[in-house]
N, C-alpha and C positions, 0 to 999 in steps of 0.2 A: 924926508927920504925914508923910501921903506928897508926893512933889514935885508930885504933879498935886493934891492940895488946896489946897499953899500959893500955888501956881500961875505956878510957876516954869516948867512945860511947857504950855503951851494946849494945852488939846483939839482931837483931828483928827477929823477929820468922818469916819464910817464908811464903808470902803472901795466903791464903785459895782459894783454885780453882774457879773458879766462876762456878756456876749452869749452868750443859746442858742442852739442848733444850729439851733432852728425857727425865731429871728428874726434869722439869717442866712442863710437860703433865700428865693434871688428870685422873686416872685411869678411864673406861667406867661406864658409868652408873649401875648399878645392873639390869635391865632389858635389857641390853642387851645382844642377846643369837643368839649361830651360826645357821645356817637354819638346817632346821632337811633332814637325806638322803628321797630320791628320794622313792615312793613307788614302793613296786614289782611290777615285769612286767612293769615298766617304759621305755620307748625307748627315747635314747637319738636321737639327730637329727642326721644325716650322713651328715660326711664332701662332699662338692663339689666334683664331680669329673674332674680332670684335664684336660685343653684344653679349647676348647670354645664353646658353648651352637651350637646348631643347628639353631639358629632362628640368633644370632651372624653371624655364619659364613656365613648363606647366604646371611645376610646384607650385613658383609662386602668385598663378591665376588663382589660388584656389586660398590667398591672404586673404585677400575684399573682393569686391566687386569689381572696383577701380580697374586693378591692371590685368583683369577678365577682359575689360572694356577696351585698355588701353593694347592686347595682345589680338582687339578683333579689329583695333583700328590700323595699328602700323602696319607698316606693310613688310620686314621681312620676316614677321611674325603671323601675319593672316593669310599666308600662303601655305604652311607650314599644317596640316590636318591633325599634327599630333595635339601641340599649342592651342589650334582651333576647337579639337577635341574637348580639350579641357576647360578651354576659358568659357563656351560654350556650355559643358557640366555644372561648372560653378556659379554661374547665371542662372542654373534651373533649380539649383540646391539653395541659391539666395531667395530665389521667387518661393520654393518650399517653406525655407522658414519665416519670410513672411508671412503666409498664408498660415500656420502654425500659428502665431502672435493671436490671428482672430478668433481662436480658442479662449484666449483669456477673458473672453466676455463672458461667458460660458463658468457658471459656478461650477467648483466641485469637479465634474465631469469635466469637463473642458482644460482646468488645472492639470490634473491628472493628465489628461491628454496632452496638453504641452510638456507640461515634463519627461515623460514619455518618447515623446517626439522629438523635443529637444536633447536628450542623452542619445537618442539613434542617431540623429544629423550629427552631432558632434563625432560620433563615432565614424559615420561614414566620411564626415570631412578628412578625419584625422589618415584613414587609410587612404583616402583618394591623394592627398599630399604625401603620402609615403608610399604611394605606386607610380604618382609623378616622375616624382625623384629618383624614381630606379628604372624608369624608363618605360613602365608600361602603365594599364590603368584600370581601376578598379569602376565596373561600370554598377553607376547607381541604376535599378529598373526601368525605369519608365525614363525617367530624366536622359543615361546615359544612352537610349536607343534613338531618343530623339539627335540629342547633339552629334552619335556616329554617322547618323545622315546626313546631316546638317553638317556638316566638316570632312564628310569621305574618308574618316578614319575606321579599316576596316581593325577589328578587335582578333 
């Protein structure tokens, strides 16, 4: 027989829950109060619309070639003359600097000229992605009169 049948131990009454975290938090202040609705004729703001901005995507025609390609194939992208504009520029400035590379056969003379040429292209890359982007565009000569045709973007 154990000591608590013979009843040598009285029974303790089982221990009191401890206090939750939620009924230890003081009720809100009496001043404070939920916002009042919106007045009529209110307009709420309109969600985004899906895809990517037009100033976007002609920036980012002009990463590779790729999504040059992939902005003359989709379609609510090749509709778009600005987008067209560009992915079309960037295709003629890729064709440029290949054509550039066949300088390197070329000793000497030909070096020089690619290097040359290649600090120009870079440079003009770098402004046409930062006239993208701010929503206009910096038209390379020859290349950029072609592609404004070519996509009825008037400049």
């Amino acid at each position: 027989m154990s000591e608590f049948e013979s009843g040598s131990i009285p029974p303790q009454p089982p221990p009191e829950p401890a206090a939750s975290a939620w009924q230890s938090v003081p009720p809100p202040p009496a001043a404070y109060t939920q916002a009042p609705p919106p007045p009529p004729g209110y307009a709420y703001a309109q969600p985004a619309a899906p895809g990517l901005t037009d100033n976007t995507a002609g920036a980012l025609a002009y990463v590779t070639f790729i999504p040059a390609l992939i902005f003359l194939l989709v379609a609510p992208y090749n509709q778009k003359p600005f987008i067209k504009f560009h992915a079309i520029q960037e295709l003629g400035l890729t064709v440029f600097m290949m054509c550039l590379h066949l300088l390197l056969v070329i000793p000497i003379l030909g070096w020089l000229g690619y290097v040359l040429g290649a600090i120009a292209a870079t440079v003009i890359w770098i402004l046409c992605i930062v006239k993208a982007s701010q929503g206009g565009a910096f038209k390379i000569p020859v290349i950029g009169d072609f592609a404004a045709q070519q996509s009825g973007y008037v400049l």
